[in-house]
C-alpha positions as CSV (number, residue, x, y, z in Angstrom):
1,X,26.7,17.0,-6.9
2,X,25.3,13.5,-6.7
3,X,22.7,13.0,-3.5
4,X,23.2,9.8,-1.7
5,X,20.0,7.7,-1.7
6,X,18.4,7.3,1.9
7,X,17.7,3.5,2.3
8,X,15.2,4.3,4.9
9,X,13.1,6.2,2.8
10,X,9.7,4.6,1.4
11,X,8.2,5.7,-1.7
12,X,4.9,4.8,-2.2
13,X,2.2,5.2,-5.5
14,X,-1.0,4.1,-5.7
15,X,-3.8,3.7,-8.3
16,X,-7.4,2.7,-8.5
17,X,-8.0,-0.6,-10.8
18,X,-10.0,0.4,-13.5
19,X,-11.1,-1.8,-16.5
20,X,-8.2,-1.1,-18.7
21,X,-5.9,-2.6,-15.8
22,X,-7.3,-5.9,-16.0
23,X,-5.5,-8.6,-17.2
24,X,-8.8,-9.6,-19.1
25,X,-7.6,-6.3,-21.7
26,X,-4.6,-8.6,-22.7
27,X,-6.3,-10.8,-24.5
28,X,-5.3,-10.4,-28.0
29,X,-7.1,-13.9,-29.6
30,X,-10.9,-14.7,-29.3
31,X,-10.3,-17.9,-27.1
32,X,-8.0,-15.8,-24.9
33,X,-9.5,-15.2,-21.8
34,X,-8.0,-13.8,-18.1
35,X,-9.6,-12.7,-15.0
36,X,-11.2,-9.3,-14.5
37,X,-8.4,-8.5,-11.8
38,X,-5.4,-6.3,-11.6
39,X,-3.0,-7.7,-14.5
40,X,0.4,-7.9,-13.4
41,X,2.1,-5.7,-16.0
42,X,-0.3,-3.1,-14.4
43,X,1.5,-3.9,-10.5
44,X,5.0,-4.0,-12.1
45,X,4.5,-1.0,-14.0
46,X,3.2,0.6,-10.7
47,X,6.9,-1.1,-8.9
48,X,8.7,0.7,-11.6
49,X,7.4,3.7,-10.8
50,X,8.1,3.6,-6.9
51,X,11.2,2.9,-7.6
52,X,11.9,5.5,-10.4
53,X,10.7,8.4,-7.8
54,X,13.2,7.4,-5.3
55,X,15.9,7.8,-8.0
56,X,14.8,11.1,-8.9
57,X,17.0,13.4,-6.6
58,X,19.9,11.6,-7.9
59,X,19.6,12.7,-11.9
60,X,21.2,14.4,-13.6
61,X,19.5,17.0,-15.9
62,X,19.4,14.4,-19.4
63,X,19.4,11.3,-17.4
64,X,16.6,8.8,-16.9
65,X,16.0,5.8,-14.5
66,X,15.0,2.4,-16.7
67,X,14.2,-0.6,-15.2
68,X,17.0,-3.5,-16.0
69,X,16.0,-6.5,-13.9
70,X,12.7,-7.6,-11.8
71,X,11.9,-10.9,-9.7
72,X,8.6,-10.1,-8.3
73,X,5.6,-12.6,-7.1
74,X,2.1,-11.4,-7.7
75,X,0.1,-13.0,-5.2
76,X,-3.2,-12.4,-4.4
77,X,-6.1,-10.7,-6.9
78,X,-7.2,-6.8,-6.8
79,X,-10.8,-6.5,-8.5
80,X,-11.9,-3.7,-10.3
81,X,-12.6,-0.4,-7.8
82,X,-10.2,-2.0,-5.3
83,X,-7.2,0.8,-4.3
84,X,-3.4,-0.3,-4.5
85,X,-0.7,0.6,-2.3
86,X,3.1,0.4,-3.9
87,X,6.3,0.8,-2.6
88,X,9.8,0.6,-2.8
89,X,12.7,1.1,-0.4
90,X,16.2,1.2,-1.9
91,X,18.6,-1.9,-0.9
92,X,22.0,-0.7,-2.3
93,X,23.7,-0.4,-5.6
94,X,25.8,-3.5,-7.6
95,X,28.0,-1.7,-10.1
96,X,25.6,0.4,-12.0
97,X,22.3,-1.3,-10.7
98,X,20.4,0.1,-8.0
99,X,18.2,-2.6,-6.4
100,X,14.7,-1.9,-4.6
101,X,12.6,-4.6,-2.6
102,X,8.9,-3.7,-3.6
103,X,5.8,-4.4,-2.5
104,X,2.2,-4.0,-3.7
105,X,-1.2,-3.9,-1.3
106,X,-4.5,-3.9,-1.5
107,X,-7.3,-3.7,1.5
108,X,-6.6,-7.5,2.1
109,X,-3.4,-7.0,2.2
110,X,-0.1,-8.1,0.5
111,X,-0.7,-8.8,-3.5
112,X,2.9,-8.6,-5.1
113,X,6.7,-8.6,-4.0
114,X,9.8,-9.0,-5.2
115,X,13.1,-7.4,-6.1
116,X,13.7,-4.3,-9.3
117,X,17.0,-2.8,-10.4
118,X,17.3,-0.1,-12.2
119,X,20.2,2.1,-14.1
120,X,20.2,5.6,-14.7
121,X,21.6,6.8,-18.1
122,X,20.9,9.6,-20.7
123,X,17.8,10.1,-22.5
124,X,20.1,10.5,-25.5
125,X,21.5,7.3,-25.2
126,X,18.6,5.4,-24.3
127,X,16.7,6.9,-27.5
128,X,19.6,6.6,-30.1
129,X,19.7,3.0,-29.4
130,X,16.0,2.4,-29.8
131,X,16.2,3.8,-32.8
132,X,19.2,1.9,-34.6
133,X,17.4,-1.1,-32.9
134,X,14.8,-0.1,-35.4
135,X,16.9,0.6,-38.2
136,X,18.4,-2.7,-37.8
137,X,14.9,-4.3,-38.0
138,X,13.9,-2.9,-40.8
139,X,16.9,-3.3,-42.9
140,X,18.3,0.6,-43.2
């Protein structure tokens, strides 16, 4: 039995910026050199998973939710110790995206927003096509 998502639900996560969130810890070259602020892999990461929780009622045992597109603004800095807020409420569903508006806060108040869809399909599937992605890449 599939459940019906509620569009008026919020799901909201939240995370303390530590260190290893900055986007300082993606430098990856000596003159490389960001901000000691919430990076904002770390804020999408945190949209992905507001969004994934609201898909969880409707899975299937096998299945997983994976994020397939994202427009998102990242707005305004977190520093480290700062506490951030994010949510997602489900919009609708084009063929087999389901699309989220998200939004990320901090004490200040809005740092991120945007758009996320996301499909739901089995592990399986998802996993056997990693893997002769990597086959592929390595010439087997």
């Amino acid at each position: 039995m599939i459940i019906p998502l509620d569009p008026e639900r919020v799901e909201t996560v939240q995370l303390v910026v530590d260190a290893s969130m900055t986007a300082a810890t993606f430098a990856r070259e000596p003159n490389e050199r960001y901000p000691q602020v919430l990076a904002t892999p770390v804020m999408i990461a945190e949209m992905e998973r507001a969004c994934a929780a609201l898909l969880r009622p409707v899975l299937q045992p096998g299945e997983l939710s994976v994020g397939a597109r994202l427009e998102v603004s990242h707005v305004a800095p977190t520093p480290v110790g700062g506490q951030v807020r994010t949510s997602a409420r489900f919009t609708g569903r084009e063929g087999a995206l389901y699309w989220f508006n998200v939004w990320s806060e901090d004490a200040g108040g809005k740092i991120g927003q945007g758009r996320h869809a996301r499909a739901i399909l089995p592990q399986s599937a998802i996993e056997s096509r990693a893997e002769s992605r990597a086959a592929a890449r390595s010439g087997s």
